[in-house]
N, C-alpha and C positions, 0 to 999 in steps of 0.2 A: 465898802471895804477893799474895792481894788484898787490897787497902786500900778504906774506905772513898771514896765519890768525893767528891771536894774540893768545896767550896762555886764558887759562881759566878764569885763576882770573882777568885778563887784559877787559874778554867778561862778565863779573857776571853782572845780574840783577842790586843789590847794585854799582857796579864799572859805569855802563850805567848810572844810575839817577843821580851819582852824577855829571860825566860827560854832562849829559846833564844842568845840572843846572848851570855850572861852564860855557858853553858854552851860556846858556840864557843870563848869565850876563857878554857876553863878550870876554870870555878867548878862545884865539885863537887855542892856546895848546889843548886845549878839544876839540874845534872844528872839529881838523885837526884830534883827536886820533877816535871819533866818526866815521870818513870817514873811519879811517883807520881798524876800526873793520868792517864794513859794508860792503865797498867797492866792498871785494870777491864774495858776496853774490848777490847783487845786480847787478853784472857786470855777473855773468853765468845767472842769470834770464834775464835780460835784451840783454845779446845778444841770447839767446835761444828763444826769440821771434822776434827779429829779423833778426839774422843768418846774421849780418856784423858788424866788429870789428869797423870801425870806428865809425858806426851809432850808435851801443851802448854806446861806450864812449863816444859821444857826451850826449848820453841821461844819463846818468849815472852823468856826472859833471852838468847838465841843473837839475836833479832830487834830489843832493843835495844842487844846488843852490838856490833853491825852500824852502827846508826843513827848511835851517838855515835864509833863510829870512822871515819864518815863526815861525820861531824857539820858539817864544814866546809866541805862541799859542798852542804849543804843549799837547796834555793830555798825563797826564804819567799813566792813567789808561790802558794804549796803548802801546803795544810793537814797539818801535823806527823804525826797520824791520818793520814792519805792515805798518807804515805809508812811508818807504823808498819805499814800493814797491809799495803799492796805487800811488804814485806822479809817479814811475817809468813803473808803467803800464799804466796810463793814458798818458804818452808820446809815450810809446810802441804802443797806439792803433793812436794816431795822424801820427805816424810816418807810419806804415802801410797803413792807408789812404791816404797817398800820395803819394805810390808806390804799389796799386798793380799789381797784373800778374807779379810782377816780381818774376825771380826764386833766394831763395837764397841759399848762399855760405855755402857748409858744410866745417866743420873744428874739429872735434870730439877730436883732442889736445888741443885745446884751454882750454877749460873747464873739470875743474877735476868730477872725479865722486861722485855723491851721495854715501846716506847711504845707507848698502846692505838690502835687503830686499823689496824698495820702489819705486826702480829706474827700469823703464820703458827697459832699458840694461839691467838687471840680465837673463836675456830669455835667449840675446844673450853670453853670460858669459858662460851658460849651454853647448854651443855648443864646442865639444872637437876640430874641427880644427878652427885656429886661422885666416884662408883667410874666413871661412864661416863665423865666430863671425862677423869680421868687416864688410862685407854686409851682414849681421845682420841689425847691428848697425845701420847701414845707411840707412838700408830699416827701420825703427823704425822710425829715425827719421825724414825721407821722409817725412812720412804718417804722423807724429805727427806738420808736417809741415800745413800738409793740411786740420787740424782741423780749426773749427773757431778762431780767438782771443781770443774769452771769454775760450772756450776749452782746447787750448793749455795753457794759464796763468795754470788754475785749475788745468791742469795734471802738470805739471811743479813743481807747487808750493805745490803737495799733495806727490808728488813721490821724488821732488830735496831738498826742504824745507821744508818736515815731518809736514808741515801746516795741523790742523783739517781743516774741514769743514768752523767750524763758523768764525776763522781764515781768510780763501781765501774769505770768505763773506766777512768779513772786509776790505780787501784789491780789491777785484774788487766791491765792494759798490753793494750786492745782497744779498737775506736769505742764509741761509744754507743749505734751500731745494734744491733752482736754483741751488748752488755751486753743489748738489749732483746729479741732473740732468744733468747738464755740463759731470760730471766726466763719470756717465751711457751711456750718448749718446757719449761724447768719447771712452768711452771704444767701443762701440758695433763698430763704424765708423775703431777702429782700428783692430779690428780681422774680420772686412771685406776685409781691405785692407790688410793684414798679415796673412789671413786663412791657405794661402798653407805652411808659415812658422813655425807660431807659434801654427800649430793645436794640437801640444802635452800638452802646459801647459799654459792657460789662468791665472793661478792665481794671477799671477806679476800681473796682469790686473783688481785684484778685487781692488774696491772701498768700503771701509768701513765706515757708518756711526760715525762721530763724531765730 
């Protein structure tokens, strides 16, 4: 279900409202180009918190079927993302609740990488041989498995999707403060679990007010 991501002017602020507007009143076209700018985005965050291809794409086509049957309640004072991932995290945590103690499926091809700088991997990037990066990687994401729900979203969506603070508030429905409490107590939870690897460079790991 994933599509390439669409050129720039195809993703504009301006290009989105009108699209959404065109899709309130109907227009199928808009609808479908909507998904198709979003899709990517939604579908790495969505199986990142749940780590199985199916179960994501189930919740991913359930989370915009949701969207556009609500479509005309939408506020455009609101980032369209903001609200795809609100519906798609609230599925994420239903879905988890009915599985847990299960262990899940890594698959680190799946999903492309973030922007540099942000991403929870840059640690493992640092490391010059390329057998230790990838158990790196996997011990990262082990551990970032084993955060809470509310945890993992906030790291996810602070590191993958360059979301502020007040941002991931929005989207898991808490202040700004809780969002940056989430990020602290994940952060500490994972240089407990990753002390003996990552004891050279926490600061991929800092969390920045905003």
């Amino acid at each position: 279900m994933v599509a390439n991501r669409p050129c720039d002017e195809r993703s504009s602020p301006a290009r989105e409202r009108e699209l959404i507007e065109r899709a309130q009143q109907g227009c199928a076209a808009s609808a479908h180009e909507l998904i198709v700018l979003h899709q990517d985005r939604l579908f790495a965050f969505v199986w990142r918190m749940v780590r199985n291809t199916h179960e994501a794409e189930e919740i991913c086509q359930e989370t915009f079927l949701r969207a556009f049957s609500a479509l005309g309640s939408f506020n455009n004072a609101y980032r369209f993302s903001t609200w795809l991932f609100t519906i798609g995290y609230r599925l994420c945590l239903n879905g988890l609740r009915k599985r847990r103690d299960v262990t899940p499926d890594l698959d680190f091809g799946n999903v492309s990488s973030a922007d540099a700088g942000r991403d929870v991997e840059d640690v493992a990037d640092r490391v010059a041989n390329s057998d230790e990066a990838r158990r790196l990687k996997e011990r990262i994401w082990n551990s970032v498995d084993q955060l809470t729900p509310q945890q993992r979203a906030a790291v996810l969506l602070f590191y993958r999707e360059s979301l502020s603070c007040q941002e991931i508030g929005e989207v898991l429905e808490m202040p700004a403060a809780t969002v940056k409490s989430h990020l602290h107590r994940a952060r500490n939870r994972l240089k407990e679990m990753l002390a003996d690897s990552m004891a050279e460079d926490w600061s991929v790991l800092r969390f920045e007010a905003s």
